[in-house]
C-alpha positions as CSV (number, residue, x, y, z in Angstrom):
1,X,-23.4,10.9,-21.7
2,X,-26.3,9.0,-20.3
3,X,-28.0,10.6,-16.9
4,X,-27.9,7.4,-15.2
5,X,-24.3,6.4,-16.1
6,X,-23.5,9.8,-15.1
7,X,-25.2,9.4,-11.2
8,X,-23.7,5.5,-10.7
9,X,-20.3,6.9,-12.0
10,X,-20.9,9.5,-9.6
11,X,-21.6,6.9,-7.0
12,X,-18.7,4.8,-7.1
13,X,-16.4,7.6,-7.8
14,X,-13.6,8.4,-4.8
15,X,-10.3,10.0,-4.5
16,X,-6.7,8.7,-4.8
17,X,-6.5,8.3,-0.9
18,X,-9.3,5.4,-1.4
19,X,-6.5,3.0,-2.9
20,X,-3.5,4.4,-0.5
21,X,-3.5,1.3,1.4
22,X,-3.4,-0.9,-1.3
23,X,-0.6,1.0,-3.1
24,X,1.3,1.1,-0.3
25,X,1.1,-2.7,-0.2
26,X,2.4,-3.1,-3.8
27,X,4.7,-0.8,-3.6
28,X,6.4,-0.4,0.1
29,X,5.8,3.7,0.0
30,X,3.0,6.2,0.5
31,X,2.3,7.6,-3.0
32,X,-0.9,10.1,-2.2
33,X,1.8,12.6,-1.9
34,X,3.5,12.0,-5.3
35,X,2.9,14.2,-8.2
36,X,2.1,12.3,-11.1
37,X,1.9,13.8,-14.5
38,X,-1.4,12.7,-16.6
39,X,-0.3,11.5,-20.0
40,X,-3.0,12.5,-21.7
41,X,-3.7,16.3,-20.8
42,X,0.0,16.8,-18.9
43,X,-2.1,18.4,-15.8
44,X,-0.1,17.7,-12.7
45,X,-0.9,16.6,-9.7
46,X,-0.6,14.5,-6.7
47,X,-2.0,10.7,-6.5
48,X,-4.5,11.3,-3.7
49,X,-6.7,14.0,-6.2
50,X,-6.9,11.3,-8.4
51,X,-10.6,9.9,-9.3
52,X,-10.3,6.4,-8.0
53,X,-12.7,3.3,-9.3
54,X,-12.5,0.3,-6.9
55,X,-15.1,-2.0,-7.4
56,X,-15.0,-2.9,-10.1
57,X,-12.5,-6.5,-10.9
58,X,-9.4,-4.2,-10.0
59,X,-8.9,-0.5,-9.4
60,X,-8.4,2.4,-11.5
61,X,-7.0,5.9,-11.4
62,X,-8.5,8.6,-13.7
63,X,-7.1,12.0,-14.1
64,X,-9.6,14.4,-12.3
65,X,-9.2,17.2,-15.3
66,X,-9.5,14.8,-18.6
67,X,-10.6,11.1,-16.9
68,X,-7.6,9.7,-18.8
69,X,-6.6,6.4,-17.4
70,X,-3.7,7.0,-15.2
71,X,-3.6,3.4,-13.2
72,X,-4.8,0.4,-13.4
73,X,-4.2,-2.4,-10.9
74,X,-5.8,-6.1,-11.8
75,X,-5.3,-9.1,-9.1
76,X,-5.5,-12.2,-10.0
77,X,-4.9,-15.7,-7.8
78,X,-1.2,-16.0,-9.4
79,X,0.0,-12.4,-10.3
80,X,-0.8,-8.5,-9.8
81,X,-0.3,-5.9,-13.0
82,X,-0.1,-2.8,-12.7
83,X,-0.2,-0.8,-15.4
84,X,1.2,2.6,-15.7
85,X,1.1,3.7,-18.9
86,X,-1.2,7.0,-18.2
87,X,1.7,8.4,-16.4
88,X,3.8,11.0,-18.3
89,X,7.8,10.3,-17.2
90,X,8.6,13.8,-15.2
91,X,10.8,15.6,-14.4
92,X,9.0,17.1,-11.5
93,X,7.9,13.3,-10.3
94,X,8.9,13.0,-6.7
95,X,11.5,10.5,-6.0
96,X,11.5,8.3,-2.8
97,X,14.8,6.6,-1.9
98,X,14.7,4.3,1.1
């Protein structure tokens, strides 16, 4: 990797709680406290020690162990996607009913 990369990675790099609001939003529930399964490594953990991106032209999740992609989120003036893909299907997943 390139130094500079490196320190304005570093720079722009937050946790899961940074996107809470927005996710909550979208969604209608507070996922920091979900455990979420990374799809690439299988590490487990909850949303809000995820590395989150947000400045960019939507936001993204990263697995703090292998920076897989875990979530990405992309407005746009007629739809939101969300895409989930980086998320392994668990069993230990926390389920919220309402």
């Amino acid at each position: 990797m390139i130094p500079e990369t490196d320190t304005i990675n570093e720079a722009l790099r937050l946790d899961g709680n940074a996107v809470a609001g927005e996710l909550q939003m979208l969604l209608g529930f507070d996922v920091t406290v979900l455990q979420a399964i990374c799809g690439h490594c299988h590490k487990e953990g909850v949303f809000a020690n995820l590395v989150a991106y947000v400045r960019g032209p939507g936001m993204v999740l990263r697995c703090p162990t292998c920076e897989g992609l875990i979530l990405q989120i992309v407005k746009t003036p007629q739809t939101v996607i969300i895409n989930l893909e980086g998320i392994t299907p668990g069993i230990k997943s926390t389920v919220i009913q309402r």
